[in-house]
LOKEFI-603490 format. One record per atom (N, C-alpha, C, O): atom name; x, y, z; residue in one letter. Coordinates in nm, 4 decimals, padded with zeros to 6 digits. Each point is the difference from the previous one (the first is absolute). Layout:
# residues N
+----+----------+----------+----------+----+
| at |        u |        v |        w | aa |
+----+----------+----------+----------+----+
| CA |        X |        Y |        Z |  A |
...
+----+----------+----------+----------+----+
//
This chain:
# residues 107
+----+----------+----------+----------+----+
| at |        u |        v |        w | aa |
+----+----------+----------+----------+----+
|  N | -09.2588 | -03.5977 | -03.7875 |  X |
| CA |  00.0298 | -00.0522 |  00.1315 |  X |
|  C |  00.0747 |  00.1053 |  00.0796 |  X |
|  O |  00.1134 |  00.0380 | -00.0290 |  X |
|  N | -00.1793 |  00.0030 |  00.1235 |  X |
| CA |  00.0839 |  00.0761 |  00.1204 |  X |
|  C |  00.0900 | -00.0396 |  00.0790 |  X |
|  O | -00.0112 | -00.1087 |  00.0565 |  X |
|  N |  00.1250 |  00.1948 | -00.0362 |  X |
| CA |  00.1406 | -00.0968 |  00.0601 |  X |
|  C | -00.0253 |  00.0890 |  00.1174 |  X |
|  O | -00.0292 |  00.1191 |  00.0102 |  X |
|  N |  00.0545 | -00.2374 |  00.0941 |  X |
| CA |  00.0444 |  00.0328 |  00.1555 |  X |
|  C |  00.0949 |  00.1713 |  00.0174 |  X |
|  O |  00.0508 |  00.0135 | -00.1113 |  X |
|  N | -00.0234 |  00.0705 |  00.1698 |  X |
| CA |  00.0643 |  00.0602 |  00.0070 |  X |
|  C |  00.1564 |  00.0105 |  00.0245 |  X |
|  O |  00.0280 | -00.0247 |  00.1173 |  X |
|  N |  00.0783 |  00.0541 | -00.1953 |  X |
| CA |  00.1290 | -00.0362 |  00.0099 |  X |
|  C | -00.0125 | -00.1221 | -00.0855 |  X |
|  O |  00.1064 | -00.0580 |  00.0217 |  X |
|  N | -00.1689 | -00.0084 | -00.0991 |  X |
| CA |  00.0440 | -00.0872 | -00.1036 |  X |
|  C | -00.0936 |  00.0170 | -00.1152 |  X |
|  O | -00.0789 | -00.0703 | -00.0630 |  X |
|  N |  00.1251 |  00.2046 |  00.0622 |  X |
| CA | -00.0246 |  00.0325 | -00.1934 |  X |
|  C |  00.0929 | -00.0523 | -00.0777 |  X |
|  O | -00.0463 | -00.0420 | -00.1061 |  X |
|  N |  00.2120 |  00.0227 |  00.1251 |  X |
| CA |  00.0264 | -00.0364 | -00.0850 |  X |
|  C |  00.0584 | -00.1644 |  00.0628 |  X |
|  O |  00.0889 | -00.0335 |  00.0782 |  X |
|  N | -00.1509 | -00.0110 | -00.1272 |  X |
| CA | -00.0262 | -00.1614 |  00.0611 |  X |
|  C | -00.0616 | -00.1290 | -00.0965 |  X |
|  O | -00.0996 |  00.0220 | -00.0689 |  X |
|  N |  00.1496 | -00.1262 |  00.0683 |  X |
| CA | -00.0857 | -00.1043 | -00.1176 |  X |
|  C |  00.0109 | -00.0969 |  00.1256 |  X |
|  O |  00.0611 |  00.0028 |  00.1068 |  X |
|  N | -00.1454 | -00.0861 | -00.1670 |  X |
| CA | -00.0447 | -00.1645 |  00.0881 |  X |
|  C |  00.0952 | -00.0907 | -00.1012 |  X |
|  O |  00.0164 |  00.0261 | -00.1192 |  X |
|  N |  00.0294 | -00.1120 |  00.1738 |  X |
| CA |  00.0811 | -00.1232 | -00.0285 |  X |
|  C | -00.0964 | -00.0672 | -00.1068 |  X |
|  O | -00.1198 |  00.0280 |  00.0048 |  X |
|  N |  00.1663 | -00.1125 | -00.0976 |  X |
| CA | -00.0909 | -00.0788 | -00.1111 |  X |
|  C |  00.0231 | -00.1412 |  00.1031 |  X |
|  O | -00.1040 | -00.0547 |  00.0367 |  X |
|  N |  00.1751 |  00.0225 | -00.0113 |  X |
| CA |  00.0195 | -00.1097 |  00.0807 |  X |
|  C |  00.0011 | -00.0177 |  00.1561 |  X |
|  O |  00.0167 | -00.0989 |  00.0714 |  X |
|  N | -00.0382 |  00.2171 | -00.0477 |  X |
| CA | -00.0363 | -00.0117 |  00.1636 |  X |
|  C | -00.0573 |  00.1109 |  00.0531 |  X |
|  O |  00.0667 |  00.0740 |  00.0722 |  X |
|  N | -00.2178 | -00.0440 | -00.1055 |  X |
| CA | -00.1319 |  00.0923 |  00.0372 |  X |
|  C |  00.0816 |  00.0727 |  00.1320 |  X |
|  O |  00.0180 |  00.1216 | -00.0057 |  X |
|  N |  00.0196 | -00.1806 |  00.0974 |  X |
| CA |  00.0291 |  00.0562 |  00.1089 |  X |
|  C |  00.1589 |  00.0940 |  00.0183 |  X |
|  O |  00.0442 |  00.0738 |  00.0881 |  X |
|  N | -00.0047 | -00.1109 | -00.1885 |  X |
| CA |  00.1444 |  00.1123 | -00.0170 |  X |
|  C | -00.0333 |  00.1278 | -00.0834 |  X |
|  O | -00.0454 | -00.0172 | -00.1131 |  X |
|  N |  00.0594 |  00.1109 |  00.1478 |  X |
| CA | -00.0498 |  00.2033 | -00.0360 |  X |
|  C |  00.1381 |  00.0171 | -00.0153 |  X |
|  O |  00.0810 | -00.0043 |  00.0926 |  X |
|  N | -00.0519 |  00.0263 | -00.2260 |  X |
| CA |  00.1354 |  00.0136 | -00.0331 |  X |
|  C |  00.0161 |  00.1590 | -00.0584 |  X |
|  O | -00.0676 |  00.0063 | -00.1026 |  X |
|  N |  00.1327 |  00.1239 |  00.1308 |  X |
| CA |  00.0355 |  00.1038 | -00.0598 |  X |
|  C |  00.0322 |  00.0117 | -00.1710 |  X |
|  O |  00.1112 | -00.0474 | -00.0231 |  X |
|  N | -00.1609 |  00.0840 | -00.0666 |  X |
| CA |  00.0199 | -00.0216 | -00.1302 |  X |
|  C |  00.1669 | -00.0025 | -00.0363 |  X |
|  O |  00.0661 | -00.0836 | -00.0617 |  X |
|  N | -00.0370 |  00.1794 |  00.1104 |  X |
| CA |  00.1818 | -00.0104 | -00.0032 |  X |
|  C |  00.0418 | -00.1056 |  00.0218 |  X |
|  O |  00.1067 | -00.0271 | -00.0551 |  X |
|  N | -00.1592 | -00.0591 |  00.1278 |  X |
| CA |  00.0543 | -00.1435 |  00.0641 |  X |
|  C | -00.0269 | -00.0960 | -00.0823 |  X |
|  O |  00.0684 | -00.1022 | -00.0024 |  X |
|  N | -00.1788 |  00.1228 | -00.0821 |  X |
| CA | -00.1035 | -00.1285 | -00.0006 |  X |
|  C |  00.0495 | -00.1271 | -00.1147 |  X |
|  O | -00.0559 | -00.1092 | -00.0101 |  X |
|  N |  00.1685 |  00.1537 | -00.0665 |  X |
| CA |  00.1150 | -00.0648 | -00.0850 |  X |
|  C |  00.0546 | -00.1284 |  00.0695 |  X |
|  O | -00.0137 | -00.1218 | -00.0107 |  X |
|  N |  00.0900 |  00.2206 |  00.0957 |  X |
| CA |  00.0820 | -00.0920 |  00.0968 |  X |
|  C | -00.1158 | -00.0837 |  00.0739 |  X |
|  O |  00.0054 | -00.1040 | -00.0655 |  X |
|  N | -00.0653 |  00.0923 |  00.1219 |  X |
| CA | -00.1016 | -00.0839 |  00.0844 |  X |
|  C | -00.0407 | -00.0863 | -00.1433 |  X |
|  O |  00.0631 | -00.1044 | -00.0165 |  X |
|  N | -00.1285 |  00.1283 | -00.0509 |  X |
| CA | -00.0310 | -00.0796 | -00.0970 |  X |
|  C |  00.1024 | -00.1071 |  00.0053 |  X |
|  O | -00.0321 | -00.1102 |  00.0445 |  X |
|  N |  00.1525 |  00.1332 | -00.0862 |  X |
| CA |  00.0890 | -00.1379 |  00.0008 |  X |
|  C |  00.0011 | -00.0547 |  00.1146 |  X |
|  O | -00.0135 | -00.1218 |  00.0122 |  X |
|  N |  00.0271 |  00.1893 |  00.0724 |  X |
| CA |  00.0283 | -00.0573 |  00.1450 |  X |
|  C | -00.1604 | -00.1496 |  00.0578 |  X |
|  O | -00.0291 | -00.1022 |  00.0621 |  X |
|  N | -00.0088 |  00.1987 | -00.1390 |  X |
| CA | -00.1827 | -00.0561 |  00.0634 |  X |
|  C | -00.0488 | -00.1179 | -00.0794 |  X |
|  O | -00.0902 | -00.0726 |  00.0417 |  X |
|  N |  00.1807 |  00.0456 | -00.2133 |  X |
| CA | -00.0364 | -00.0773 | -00.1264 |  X |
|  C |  00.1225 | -00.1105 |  00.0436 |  X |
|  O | -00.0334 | -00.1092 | -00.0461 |  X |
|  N |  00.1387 |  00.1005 |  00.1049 |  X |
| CA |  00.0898 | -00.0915 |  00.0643 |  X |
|  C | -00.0985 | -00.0465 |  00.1151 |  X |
|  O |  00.0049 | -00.1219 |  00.0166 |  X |
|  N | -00.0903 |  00.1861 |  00.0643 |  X |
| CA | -00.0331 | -00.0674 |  00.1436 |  X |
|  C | -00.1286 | -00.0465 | -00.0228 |  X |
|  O | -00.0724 | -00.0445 |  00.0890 |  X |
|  N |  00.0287 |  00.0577 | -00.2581 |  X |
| CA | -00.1430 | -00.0790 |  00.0251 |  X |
|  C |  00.0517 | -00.0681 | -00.1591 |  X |
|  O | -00.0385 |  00.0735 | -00.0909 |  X |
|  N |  00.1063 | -00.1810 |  00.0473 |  X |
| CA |  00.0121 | -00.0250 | -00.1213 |  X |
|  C | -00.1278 | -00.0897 | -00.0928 |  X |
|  O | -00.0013 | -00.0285 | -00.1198 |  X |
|  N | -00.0962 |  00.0005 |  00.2230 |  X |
| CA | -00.1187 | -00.0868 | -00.0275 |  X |
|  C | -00.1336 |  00.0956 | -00.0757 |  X |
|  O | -00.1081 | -00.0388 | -00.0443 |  X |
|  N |  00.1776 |  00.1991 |  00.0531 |  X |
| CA | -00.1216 |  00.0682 | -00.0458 |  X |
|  C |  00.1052 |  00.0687 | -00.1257 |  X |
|  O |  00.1007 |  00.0707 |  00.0048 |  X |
|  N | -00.1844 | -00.1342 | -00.1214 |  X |
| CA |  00.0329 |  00.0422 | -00.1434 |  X |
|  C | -00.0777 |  00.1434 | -00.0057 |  X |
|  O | -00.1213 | -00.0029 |  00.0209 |  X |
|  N |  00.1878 |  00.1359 | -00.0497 |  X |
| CA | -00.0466 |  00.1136 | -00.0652 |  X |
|  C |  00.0516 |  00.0496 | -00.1044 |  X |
|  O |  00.1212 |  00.0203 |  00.0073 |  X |
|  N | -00.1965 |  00.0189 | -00.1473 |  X |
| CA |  00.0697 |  00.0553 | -00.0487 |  X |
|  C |  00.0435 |  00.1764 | -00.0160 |  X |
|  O | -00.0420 |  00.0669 |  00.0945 |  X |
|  N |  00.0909 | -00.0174 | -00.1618 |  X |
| CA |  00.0532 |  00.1633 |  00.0238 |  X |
|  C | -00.0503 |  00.0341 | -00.1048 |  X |
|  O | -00.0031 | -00.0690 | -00.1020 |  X |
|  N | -00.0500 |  00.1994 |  00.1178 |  X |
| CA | -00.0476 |  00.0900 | -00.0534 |  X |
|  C |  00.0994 |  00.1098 | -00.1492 |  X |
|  O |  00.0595 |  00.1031 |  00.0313 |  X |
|  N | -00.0624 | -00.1483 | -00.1626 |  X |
| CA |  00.0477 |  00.0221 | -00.0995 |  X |
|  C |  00.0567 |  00.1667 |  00.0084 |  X |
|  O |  00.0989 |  00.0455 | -00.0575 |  X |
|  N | -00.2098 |  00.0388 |  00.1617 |  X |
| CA | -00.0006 |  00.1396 | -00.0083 |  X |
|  C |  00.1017 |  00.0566 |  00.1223 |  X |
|  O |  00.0813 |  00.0921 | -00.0074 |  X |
|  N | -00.1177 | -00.1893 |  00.1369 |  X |
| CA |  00.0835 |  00.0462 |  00.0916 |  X |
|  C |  00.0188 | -00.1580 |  00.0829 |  X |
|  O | -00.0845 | -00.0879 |  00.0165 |  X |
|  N |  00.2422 |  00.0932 |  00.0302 |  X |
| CA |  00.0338 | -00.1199 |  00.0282 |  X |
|  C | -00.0482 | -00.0202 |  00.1621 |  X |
|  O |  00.0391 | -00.0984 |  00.0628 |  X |
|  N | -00.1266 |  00.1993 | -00.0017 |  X |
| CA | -00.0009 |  00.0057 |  00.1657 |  X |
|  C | -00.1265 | -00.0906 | -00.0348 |  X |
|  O | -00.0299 | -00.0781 |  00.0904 |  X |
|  N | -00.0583 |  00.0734 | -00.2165 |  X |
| CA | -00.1638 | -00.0487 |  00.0113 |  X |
|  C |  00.0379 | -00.1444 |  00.0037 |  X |
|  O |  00.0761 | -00.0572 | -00.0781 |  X |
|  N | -00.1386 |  00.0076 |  00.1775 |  X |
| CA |  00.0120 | -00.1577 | -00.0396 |  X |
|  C | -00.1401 | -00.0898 |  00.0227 |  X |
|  O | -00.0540 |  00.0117 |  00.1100 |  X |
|  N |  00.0116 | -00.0735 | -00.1788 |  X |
| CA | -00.1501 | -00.0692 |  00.0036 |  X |
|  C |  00.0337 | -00.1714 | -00.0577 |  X |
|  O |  00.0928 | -00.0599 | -00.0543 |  X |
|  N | -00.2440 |  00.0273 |  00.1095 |  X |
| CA | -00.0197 | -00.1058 | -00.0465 |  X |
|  C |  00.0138 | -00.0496 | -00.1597 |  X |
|  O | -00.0293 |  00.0854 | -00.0836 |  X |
|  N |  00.0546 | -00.1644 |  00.0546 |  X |
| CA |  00.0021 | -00.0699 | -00.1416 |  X |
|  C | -00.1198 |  00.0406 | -00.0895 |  X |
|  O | -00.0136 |  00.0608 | -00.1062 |  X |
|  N | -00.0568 | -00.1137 |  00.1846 |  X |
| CA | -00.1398 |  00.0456 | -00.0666 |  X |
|  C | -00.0780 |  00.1413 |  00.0059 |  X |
|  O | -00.1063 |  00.0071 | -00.0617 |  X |
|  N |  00.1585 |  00.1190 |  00.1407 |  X |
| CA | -00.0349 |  00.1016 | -00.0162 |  X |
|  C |  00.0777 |  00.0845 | -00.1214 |  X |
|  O | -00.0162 |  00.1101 | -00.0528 |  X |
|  N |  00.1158 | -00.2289 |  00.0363 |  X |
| CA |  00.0810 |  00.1047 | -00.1180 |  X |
|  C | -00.0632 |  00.0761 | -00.0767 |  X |
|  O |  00.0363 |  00.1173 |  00.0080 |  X |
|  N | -00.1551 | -00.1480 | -00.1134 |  X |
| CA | -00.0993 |  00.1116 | -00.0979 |  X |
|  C | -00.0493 |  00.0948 |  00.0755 |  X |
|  O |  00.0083 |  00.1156 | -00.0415 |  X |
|  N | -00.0581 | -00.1371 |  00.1433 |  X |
| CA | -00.0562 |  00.0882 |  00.0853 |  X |
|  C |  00.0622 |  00.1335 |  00.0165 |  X |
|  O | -00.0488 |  00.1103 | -00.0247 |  X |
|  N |  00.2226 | -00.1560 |  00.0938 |  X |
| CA |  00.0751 |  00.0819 |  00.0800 |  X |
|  C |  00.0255 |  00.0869 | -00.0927 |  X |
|  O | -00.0178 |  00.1197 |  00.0223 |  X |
|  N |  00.0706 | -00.1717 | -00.1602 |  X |
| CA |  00.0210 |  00.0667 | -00.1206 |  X |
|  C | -00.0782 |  00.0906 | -00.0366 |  X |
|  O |  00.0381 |  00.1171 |  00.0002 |  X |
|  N | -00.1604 | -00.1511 | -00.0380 |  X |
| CA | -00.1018 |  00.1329 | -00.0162 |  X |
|  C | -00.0133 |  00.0730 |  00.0870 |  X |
|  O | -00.0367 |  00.1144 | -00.0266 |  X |
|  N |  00.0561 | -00.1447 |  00.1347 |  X |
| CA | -00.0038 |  00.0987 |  00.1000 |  X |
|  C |  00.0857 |  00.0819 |  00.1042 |  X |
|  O | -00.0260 |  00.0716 |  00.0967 |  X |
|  N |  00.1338 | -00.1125 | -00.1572 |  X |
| CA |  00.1415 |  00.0429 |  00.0689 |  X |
|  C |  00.0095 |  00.1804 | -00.0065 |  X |
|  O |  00.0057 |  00.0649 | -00.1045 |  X |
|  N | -00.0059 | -00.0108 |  00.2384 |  X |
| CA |  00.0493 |  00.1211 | -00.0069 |  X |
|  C |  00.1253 |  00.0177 | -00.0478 |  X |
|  O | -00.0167 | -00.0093 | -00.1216 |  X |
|  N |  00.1116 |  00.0256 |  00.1375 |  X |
| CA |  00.1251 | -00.0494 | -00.1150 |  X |
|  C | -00.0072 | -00.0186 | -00.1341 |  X |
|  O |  00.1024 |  00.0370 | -00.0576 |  X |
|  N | -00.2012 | -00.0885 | -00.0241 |  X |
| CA |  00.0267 |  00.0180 | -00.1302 |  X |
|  C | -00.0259 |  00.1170 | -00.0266 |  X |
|  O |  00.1004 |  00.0527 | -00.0480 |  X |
|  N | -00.1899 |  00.0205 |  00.0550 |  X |
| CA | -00.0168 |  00.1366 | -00.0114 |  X |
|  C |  00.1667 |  00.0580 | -00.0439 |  X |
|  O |  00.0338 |  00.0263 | -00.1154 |  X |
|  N |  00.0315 | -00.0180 |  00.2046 |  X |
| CA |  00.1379 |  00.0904 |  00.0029 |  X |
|  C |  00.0747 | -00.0927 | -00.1226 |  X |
|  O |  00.0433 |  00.0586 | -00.0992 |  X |
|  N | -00.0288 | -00.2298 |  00.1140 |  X |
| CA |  00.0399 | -00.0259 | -00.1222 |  X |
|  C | -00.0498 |  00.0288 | -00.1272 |  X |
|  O |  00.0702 |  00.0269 | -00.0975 |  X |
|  N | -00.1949 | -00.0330 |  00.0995 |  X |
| CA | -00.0744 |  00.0113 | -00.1754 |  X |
|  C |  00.0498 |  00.1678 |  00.0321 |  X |
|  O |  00.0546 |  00.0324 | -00.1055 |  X |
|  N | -00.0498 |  00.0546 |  00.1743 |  X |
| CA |  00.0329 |  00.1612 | -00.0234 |  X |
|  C |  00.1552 | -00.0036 | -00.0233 |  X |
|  O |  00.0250 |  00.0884 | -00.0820 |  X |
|  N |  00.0990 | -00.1589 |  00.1228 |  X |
| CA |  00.1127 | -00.0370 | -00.0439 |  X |
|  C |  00.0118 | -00.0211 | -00.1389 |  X |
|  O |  00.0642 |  00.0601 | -00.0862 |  X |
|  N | -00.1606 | -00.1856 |  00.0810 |  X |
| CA |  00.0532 | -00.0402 | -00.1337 |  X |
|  C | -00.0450 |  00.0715 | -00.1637 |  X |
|  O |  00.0596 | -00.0059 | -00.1075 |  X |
|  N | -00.1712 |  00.0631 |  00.1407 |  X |
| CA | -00.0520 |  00.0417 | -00.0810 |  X |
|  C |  00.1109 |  00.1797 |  00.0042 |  X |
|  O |  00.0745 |  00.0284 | -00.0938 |  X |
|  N | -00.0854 |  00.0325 |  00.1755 |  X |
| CA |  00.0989 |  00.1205 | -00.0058 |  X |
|  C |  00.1132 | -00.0344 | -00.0409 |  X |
|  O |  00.0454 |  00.0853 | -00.0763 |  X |
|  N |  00.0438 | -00.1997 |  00.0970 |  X |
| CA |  00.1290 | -00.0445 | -00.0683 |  X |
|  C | -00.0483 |  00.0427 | -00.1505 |  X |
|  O |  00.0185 |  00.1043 | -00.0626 |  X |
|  N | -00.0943 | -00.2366 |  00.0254 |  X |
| CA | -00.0138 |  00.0263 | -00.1344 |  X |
|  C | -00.0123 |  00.1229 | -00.0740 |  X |
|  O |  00.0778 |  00.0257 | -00.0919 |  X |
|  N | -00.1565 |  00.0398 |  00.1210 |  X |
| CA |  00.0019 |  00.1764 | -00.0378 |  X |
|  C |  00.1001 |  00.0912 | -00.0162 |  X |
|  O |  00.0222 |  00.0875 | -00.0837 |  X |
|  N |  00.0659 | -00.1494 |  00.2390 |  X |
| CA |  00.1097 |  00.1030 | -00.0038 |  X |
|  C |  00.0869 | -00.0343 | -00.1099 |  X |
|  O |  00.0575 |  00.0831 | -00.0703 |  X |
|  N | -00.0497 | -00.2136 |  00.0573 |  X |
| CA |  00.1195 | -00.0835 | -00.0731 |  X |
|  C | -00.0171 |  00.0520 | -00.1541 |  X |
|  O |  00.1046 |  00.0155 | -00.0631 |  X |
|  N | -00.2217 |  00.0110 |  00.0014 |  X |
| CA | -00.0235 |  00.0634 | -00.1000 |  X |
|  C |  00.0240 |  00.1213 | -00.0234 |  X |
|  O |  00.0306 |  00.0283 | -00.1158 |  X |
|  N | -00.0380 |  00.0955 |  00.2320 |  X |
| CA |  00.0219 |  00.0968 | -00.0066 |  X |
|  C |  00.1737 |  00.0226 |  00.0082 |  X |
|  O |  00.0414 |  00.0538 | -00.1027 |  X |
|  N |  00.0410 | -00.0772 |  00.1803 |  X |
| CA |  00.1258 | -00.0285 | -00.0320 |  X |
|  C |  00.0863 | -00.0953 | -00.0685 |  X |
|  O |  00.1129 | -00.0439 |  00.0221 |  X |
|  N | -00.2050 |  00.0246 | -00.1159 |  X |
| CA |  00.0812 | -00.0327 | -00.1520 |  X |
|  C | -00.0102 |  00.1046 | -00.0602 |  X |
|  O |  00.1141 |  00.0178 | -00.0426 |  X |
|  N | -00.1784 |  00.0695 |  00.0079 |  X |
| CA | -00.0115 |  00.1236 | -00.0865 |  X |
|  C |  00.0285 |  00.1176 |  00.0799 |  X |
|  O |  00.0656 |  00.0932 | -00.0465 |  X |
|  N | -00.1122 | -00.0932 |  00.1653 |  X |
| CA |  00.0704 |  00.1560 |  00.0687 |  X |
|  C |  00.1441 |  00.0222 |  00.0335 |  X |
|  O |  00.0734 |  00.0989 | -00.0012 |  X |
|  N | -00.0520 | -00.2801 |  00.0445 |  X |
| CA |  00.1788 |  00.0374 |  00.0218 |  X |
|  C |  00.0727 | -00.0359 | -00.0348 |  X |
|  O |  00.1056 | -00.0057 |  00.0630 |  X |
|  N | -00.1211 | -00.0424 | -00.1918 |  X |
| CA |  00.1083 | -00.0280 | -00.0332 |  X |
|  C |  00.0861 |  00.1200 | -00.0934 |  X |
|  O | -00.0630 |  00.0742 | -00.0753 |  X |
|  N |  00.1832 | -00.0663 |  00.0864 |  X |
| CA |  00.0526 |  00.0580 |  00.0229 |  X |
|  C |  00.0773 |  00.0661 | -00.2058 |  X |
|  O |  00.0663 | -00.0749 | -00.0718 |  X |
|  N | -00.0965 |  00.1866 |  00.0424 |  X |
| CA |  00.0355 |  00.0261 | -00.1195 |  X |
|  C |  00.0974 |  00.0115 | -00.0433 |  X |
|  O |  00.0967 | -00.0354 |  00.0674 |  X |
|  N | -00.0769 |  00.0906 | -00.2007 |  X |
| CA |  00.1872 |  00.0061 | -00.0703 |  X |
|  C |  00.0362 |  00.1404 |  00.0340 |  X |
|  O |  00.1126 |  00.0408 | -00.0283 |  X |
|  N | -00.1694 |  00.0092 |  00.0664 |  X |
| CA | -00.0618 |  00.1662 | -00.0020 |  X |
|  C |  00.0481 | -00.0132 |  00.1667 |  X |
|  O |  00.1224 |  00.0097 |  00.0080 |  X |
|  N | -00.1574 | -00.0200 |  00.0621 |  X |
| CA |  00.0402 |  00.0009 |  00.1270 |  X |
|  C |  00.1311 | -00.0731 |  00.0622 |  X |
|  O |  00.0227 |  00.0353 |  00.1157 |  X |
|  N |  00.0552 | -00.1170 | -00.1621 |  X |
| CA |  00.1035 | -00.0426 | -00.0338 |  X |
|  C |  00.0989 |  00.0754 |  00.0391 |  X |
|  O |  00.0036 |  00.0997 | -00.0721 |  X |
|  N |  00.0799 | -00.0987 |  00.1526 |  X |
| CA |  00.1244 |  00.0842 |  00.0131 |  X |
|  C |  00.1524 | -00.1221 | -00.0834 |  X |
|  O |  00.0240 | -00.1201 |  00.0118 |  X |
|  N |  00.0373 |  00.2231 | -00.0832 |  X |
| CA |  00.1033 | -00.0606 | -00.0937 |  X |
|  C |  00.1371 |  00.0706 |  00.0530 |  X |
|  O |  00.0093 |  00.1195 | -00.0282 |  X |
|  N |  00.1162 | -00.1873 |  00.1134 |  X |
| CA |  00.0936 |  00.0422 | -00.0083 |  X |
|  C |  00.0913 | -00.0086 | -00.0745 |  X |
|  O |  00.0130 | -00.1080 | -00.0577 |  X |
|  N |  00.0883 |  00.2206 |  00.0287 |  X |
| CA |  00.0735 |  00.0818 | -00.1254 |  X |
|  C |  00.1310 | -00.0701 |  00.0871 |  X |
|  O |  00.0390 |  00.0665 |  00.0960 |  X |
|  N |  00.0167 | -00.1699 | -00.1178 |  X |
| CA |  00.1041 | -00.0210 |  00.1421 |  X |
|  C |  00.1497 |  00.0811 | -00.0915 |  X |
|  O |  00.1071 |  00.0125 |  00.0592 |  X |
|  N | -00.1210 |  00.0235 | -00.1696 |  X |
| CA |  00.1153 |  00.0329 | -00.0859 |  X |
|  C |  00.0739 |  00.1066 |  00.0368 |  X |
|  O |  00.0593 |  00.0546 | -00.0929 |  X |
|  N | -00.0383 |  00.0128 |  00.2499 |  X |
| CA |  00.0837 |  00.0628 |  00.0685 |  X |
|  C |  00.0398 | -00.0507 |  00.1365 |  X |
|  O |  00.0447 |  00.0586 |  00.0986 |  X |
|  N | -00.0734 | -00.1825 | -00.1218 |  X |
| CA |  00.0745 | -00.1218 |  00.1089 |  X |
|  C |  00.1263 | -00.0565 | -00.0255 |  X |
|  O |  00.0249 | -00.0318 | -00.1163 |  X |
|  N |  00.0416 |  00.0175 |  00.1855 |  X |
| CA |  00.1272 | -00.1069 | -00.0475 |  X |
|  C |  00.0354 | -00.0030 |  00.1409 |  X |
|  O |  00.0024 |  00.0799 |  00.0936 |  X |
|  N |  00.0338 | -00.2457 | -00.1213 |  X |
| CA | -00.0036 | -00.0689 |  00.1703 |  X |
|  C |  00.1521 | -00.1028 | -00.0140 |  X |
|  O |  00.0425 | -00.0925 |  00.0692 |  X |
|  N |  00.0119 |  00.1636 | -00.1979 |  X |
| CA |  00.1582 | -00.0678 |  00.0181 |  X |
|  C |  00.0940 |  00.0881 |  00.0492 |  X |
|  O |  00.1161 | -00.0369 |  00.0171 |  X |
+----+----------+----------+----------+----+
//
């Protein structure tokens, strides 16, 4: 879909087609917009909390959410890393600094 010029970065309201909300914004309007229509049930998007859809598109939105992408690449790189710094850093007996305090006296 081609955006008008000057609203590239821009989303449409889930609850009101006619509000073009700036992505930076689109949080705040969400509440603002889910208080002024309480008769329209949506639910939120597991991957990103700005997606909001119908009840029944939920499988849909899911398989097809741009957003999971970056989560399944999150979660899966956590895991990797989390394996790799158990064994790279933790930290040896050998690397250890030991102070000799036996030319201290603090009376």
């Amino acid at each position: 879909m081609n955006k008008l010029p000057g609203y590239g970065d821009t989303v449409i309201c889930p609850y009101n087609k006619c509000h073009v909300i700036m992505k930076s914004r689109i949080q705040t309007h969400l509440i603002k917009c889910a208080k002024q229509h309480p008769e329209i049930q949506l639910e939120t998007c597991p991957f990103d909390v700005t997606h909001k859809f119908r009840p029944e598109d939920k499988n849909a939105h899911i398989d097809e959410c741009p957003s999971r992408e970056n989560f399944d690449r999150y979660v899966y790189s956590v895991s990797t890393n989390n394996a790799k710094e158990t064994t790279e850093t933790k930290p040896s007996s050998k690397s250890r600094r030991t102070h000799n305090n036996d030319d201290e006296d603090w009376e």
